[in-house]
C-alpha positions in Angstrom: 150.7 95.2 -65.2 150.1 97.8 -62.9 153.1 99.6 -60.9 153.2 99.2 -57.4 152.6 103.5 -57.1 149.1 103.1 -59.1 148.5 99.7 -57.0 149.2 102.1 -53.7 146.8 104.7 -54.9 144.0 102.0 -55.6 144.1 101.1 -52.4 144.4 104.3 -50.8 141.6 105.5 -52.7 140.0 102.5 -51.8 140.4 102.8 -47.9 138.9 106.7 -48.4 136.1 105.5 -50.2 135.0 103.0 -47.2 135.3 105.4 -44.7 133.7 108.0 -46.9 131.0 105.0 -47.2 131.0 104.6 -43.2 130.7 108.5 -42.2 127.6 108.8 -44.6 126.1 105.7 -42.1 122.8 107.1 -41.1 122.8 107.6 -36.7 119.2 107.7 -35.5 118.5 109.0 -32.5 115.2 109.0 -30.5 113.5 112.4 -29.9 111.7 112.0 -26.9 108.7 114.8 -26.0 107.4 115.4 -29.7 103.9 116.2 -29.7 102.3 116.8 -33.4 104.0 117.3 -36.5 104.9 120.8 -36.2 107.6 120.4 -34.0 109.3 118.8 -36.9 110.4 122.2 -38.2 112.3 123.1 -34.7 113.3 119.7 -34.2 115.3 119.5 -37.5 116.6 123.3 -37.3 118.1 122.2 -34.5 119.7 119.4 -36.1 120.9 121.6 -39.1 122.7 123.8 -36.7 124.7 120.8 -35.2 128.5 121.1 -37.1 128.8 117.7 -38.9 125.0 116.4 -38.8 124.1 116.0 -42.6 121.1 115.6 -43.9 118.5 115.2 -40.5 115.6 114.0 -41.5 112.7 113.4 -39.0 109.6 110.7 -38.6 107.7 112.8 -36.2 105.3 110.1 -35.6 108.0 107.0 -34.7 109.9 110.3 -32.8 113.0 109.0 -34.9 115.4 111.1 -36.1 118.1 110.0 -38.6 121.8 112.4 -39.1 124.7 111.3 -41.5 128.0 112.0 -39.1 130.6 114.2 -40.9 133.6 115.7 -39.9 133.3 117.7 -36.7 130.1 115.5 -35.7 129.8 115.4 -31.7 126.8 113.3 -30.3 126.6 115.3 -27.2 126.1 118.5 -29.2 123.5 116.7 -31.1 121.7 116.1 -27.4 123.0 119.5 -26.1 120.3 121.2 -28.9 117.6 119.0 -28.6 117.6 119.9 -25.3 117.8 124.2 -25.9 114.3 123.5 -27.4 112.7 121.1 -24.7 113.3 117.7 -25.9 115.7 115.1 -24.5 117.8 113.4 -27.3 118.0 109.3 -27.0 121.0 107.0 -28.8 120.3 103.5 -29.8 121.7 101.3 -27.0 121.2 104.3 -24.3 118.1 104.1 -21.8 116.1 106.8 -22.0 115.9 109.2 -19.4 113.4 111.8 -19.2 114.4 115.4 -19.7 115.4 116.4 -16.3 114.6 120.2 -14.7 118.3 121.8 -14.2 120.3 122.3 -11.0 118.8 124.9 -8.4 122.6 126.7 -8.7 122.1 127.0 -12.1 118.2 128.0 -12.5 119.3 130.9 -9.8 121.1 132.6 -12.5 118.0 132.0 -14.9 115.6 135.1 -15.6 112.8 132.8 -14.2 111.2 134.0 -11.7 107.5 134.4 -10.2 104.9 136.9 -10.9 102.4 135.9 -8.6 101.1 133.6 -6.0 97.6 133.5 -6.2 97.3 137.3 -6.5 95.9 139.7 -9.6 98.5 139.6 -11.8 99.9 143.1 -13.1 100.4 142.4 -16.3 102.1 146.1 -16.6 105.6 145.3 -13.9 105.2 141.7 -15.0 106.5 142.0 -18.3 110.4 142.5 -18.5 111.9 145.4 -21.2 113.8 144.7 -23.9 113.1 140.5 -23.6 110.3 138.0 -25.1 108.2 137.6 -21.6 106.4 134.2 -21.9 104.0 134.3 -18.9 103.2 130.7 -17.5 100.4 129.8 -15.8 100.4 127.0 -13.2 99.8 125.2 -10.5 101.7 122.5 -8.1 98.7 119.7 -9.1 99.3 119.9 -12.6 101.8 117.2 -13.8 102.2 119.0 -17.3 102.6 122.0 -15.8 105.9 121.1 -14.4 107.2 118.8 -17.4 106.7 122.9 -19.3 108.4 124.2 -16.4 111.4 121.9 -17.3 111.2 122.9 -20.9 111.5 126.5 -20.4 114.6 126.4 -18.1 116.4 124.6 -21.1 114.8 127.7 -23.0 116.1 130.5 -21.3 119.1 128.6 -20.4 120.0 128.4 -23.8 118.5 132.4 -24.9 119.1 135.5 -23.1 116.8 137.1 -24.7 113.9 135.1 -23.0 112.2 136.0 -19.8 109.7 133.7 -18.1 106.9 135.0 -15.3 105.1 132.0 -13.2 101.8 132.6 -11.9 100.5 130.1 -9.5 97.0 129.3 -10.5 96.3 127.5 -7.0 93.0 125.9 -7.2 90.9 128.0 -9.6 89.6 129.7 -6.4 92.7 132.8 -6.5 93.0 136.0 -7.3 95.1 135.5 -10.3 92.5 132.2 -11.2 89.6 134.4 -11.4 91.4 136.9 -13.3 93.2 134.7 -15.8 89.5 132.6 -16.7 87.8 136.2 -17.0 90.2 137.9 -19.0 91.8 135.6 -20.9 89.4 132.7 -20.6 91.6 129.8 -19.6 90.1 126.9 -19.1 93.1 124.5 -18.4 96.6 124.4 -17.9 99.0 125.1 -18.6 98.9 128.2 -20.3 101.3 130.6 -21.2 101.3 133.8 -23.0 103.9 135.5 -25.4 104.8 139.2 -25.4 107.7 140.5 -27.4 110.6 142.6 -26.1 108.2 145.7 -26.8 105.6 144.3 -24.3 103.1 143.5 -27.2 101.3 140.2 -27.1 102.2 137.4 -29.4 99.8 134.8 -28.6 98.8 132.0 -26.3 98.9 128.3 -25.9 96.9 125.5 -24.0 97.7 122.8 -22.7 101.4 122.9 -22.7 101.5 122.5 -26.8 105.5 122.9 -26.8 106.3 123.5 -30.8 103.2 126.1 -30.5 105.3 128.0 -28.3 108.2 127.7 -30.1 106.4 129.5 -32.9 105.4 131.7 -30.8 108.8 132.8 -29.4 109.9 132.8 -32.9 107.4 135.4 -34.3 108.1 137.4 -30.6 111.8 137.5 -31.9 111.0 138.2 -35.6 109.4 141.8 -34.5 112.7 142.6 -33.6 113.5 145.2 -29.9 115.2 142.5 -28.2 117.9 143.7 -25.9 121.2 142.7 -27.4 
């Protein structure tokens, strides 16, 4: 017969094993804004930075991700770095809520701010020394243009290193609108273009393609001569 001690320690190894069974519980979440399946690779860095989310995988397609909850696991922090990169992080039994554009107090202290209303753009004071400068292009009638617009405070919110310049496009018949579909040949929006913190240009993206900007920003920082 067993002794009562090894009887204990069954059962204590018993009760660690369940709730070692019950933390590795997969928690999916909903991923709400995913556009293609490149933003998988931001989507689950994200999620590999969260303390306690193991092993995020991602169906891009569904826009389901699934986390195993460890020690230190916090679902807010989870949502909190979904939304740094533009995307609004949903829970089963929560209603979804679109991602929402922040405070004004808080986008005051934001280095968002606009290059131009309708005027030539001068591409030369517009860019900002020693930060990634993502130039957006936009205009009031454009509904994707302001979902970006949300994206990029959450951005720069979350990354000093990022600086974003709005031109207002108007109605293709400005200044800036003349210049931006001769020189750079735009021919929707939005539009944004990249320079790193030496003032070179990255690249561009149409359309308001959200993981194409991210990779964009990313290269921008991999050149390095960002102001620390």
């Amino acid at each position: 017969m067993r002794s009562r001690g090894a009887c204990a320690r069954i059962a204590l190894f018993a009760v660690f094993l369940a709730a070692a069974l019950g933390a590795a519980e997969p928690l999916r979440v909903t991923v709400v804004g995913i556009d293609c399946e490149e933003c998988a690779a931001p989507i689950l860095r994200a999620l590999r930075g969260v303390p306690g989310a193991g092993k995020p995988t991602l169906d891009w397609k569904a826009g389901v991700a699934t986390v195993e909850p460890g020690p230190g696991f916090d679902r807010e922090r989870l949502r909190k770095a979904l939304q740094e990169i533009g995307y609004e992080a949903v829970f089963d039994g929560e209603e979804r809520h679109d991602l929402q554009p922040l405070p004004e107090d808080v986008r005051r202290t934001l280095d968002i701010a606009p290059a131009s209303d309708g005027e030539k753009v001068e591409l030369a004071k517009t860019l900002v020394p020693g930060k990634i400068t993502v130039i957006d292009y936009w205009a009031e009638w454009c509904s994707p243009c302001h979902l970006l617009d949300t994206r990029l405070q959450h951005l720069v919110r979350s990354d000093s290193a990022l600086a974003v310049r709005r031109v207002n496009m108007g109605k293709w018949d400005t200044a800036a609108a003349r210049q931006a579909t001769s020189d750079f040949r735009i021919e929707a929006l939005p539009y944004v273009r990249v320079y790193d913190a030496r003032g070179k240009f990255v690249g561009d993206a149409t359309g308001g393609v959200w993981d194409k900007l991210l990779k964009l920003v990313e290269k921008a920082r991999a050149r390095g001569g960002a102001a620390s």
